[in-house]
N, C-alpha and C positions, 0 to 999 in steps of 0.2 A: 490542113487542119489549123484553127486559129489558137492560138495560147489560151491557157488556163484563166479561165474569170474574164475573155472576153466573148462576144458573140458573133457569129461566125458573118460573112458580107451577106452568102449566098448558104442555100441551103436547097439542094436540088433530088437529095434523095437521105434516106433515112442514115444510109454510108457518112453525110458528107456533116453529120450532127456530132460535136464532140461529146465524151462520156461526161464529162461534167457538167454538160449544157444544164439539163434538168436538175442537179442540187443548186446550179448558181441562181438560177430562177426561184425555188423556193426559199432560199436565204432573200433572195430579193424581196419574194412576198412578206417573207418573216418580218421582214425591216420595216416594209411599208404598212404593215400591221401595226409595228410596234410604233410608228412617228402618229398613224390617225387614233391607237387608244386612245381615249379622254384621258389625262393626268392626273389624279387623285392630288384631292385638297390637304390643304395642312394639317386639318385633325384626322381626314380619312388615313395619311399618311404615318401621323401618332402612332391613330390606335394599330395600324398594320404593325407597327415597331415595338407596340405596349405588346402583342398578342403573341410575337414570337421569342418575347421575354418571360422564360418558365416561370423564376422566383418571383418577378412580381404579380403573375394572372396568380399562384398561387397566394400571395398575401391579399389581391385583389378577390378572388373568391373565399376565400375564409372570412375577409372583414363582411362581404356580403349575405353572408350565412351567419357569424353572428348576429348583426344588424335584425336578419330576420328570426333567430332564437332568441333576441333580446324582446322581442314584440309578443310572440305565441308562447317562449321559454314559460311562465310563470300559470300561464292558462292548461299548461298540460300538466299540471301536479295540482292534486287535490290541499296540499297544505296551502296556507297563506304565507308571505314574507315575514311576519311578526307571530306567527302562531307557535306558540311556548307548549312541552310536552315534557315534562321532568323526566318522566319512565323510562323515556325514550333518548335519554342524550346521550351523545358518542356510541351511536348505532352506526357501525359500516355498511358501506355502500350495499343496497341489496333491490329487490323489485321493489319494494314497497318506498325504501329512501332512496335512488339512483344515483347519489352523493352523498348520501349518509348524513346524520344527524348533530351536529353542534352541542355543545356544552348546556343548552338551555333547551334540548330538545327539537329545535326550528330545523325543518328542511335544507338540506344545502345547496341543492337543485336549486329550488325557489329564490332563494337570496343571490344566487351565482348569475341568474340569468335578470332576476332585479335590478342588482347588482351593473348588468352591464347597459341596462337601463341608462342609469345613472353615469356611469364612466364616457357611456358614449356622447349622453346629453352632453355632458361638461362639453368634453373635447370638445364638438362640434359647436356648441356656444361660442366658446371661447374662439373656435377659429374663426366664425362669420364675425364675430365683433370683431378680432384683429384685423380680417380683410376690410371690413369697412369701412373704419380710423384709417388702420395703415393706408391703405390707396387713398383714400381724400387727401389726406396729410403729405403722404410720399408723392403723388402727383401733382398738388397745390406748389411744394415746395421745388419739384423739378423742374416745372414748366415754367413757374415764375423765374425763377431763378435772380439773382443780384442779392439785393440785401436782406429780402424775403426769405429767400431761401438762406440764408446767411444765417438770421435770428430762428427760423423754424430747425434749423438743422442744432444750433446749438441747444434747445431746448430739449432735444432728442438727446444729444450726448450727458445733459444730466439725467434726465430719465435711463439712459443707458448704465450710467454711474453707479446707480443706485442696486444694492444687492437684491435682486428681485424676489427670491425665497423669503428673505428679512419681510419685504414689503407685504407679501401677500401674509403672511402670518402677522403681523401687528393690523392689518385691516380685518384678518379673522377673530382678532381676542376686541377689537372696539367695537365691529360692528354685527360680533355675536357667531359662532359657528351656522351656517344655513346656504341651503344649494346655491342660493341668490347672491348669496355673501360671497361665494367661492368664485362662480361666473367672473362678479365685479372685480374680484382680487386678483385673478388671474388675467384679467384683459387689463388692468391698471398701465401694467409695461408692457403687457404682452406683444402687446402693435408696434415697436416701435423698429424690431426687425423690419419689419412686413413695409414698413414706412422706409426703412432707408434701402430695400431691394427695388420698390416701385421708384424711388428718388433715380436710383441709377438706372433703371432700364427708360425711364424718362426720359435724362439728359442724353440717353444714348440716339433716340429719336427724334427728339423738338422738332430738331433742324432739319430734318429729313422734308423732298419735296413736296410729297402731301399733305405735311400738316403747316407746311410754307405758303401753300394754295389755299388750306383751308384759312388760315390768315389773312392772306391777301383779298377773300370774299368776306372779310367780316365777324366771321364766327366767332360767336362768344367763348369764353374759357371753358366756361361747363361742361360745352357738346364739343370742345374741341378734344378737352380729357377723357370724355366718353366715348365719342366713337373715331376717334383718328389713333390716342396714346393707349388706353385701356385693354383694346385687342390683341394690341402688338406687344402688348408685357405679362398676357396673361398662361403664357408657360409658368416663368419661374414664379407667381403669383398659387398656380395652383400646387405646384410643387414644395412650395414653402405652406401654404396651407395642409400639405400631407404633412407634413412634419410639425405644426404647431399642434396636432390635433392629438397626438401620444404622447407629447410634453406638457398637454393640460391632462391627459387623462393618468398619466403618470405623479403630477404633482396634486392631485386630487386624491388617488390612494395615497401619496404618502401624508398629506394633510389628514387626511380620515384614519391614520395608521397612527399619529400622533393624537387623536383623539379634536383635530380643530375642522374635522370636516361635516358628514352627513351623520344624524343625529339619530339614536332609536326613535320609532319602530322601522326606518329604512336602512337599505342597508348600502355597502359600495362594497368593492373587492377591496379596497382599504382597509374598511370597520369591521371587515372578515377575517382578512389578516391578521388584523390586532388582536381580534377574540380568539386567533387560534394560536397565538402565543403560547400559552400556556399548554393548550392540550397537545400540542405538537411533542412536548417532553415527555409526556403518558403514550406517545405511541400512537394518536387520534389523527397519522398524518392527513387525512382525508381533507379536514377542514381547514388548512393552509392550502394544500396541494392544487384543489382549483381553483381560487384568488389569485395564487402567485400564477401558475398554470397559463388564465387567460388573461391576466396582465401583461404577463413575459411576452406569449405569441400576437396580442395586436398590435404592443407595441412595434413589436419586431415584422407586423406584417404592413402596419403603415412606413415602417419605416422602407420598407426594398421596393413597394409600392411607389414610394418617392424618388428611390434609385430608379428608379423604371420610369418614372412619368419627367425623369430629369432628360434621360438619354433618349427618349420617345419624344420629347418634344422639343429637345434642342436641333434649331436651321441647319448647325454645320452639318448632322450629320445624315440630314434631309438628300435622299437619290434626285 
């Protein structure tokens, strides 16, 4: 008999086969299965790591469900966003109000799902304009680097200086409370994160062989930030954009909560808030409770979202 995990010289009758012959064989096949799978790519990779992660598939399908009640939300209720009912105000939730009725009669359904209209437009405004500045800017300044990067970097640390809430509210009293106003006011600084994460995942690369080759053939700067730097940093790129995108939709109800944001007849989960100040002490919890409600949980579902696309696409912890 030959030892354990070897294969015998001779093999002259069914006797002379050891008992383990046929598991070492199929661990063998198992193996040589497992070296010709194809290897899954880096995003296929991700998303296998995004999908075994509960909390974030769950903040992941909730933002995708609102997104989509934010489009049909306002088409399924016969009220309009602005349509005023005196008789009718501070009506609890029931068939006919599914959210019940506000101070001035208006649907809260309708304005809730308006509402998120509006909150989400920001954010996501605000985030595409940060990724756009910030990567030209955080890229320009990494790849160049020496004095360039030297003078772009310091200009970043005043803008960084500067108390960003202060800022975005004296551009909202000069250049007038309006959706457009807030976009601008919020992306004023917004980028400059977004600018110095691209700056370091930059310099972490330059040097690297491929885009040493890509130099050595001539390449211009543009296609070289394009397609050699821009791929290889757009993990923490997309992960910081999960998170700029609850910090503009957050600082948007509280702007519209101070009365500097979206103006009657629309409405935000902010402007909802603030109208339900007062009814909130009469007992009318209804008309706070789902402003605060879906503000609390997108925030909080971009935000684990983020946690999830941080550990999902970071190399180190790549099989």
């Amino acid at each position: 008999m030959t030892k354990p995990g070897s294969e015998p010289n001779t093999i002259h009758s069914p006797a002379d086969i050891p008992d383990d012959w046929f598991s070492w064989k199929e661990k063998d096949l198992e193996a040589a299965e497992t070296v010709a799978r194809p290897s899954l790519s880096y995003w296929s990779d991700a998303w296998n790591r995004l999908r075994k992660n509960k909390l974030a598939m769950a903040g992941l399908i909730f933002l995708i469900l609102l997104g989509i009640m934010a489009i049909i939300g306002p088409m399924l209720s016969p009220y309009s966003v602005a349509d005023q009912n005196r008789p009718n105000q501070f009506m609890p939730p029931s068939m006919d109000h599914w959210f019940g009725t506000d101070s001035l009669g208006r649907d809260v359904f309708t304005r809730t799902w308006f509402g998120a209209r509006i909150s989400l437009f920001v954010g996501l405004m605000a985030a595409l304009i940060d990724f756009t500045v910030g990567v030209i800017y955080g890229g320009i300044a990494g790849y160049k680097g020496g004095r360039t990067d030297s003078v772009m970097m310091r200009i970043i640390e005043v803008l960084y200086g500067l108390p960003y809430l202060l800022v975005v509210i004296l551009l909202l009293v000069v250049m007038g409370p309006s959706l457009t106003t807030i976009i601008i006011a919020l992306s004023v600084t917004g980028w400059v994160g977004m600018a110095r994460i691209v700056r370091g995942q930059v310099l972490q690369i330059k040097n690297l062989e491929f885009v040493l080759a890509s130099q050595s053939f001539g390449t211009k700067t543009p296609r070289i930030i394009r397609k050699n730097l821009l791929p290889n940093t757009m993990g923490p790129i997309i992960v910081q954009m999960t998170l700029t995108v609850p910090t503009a939709i957050f600082a948007e109800a509280f702007l519209s909560f101070l009365g500097l944001g979206i103006q009657f007849p629309y409405a935000s989960w902010g402007v909802m808030a603030n109208d339900a100040l007062g009814a909130i002490l009469s007992g009318n919890w209804w008309t706070l409770f789902f402003p605060a409600f879906f503000i609390s949980f997108t925030m909080f579902a971009f935000n684990v979202l983020g946690d999830g696309l941080q550990d999902a696409l970071d190399p180190k912890l790549r099989r």
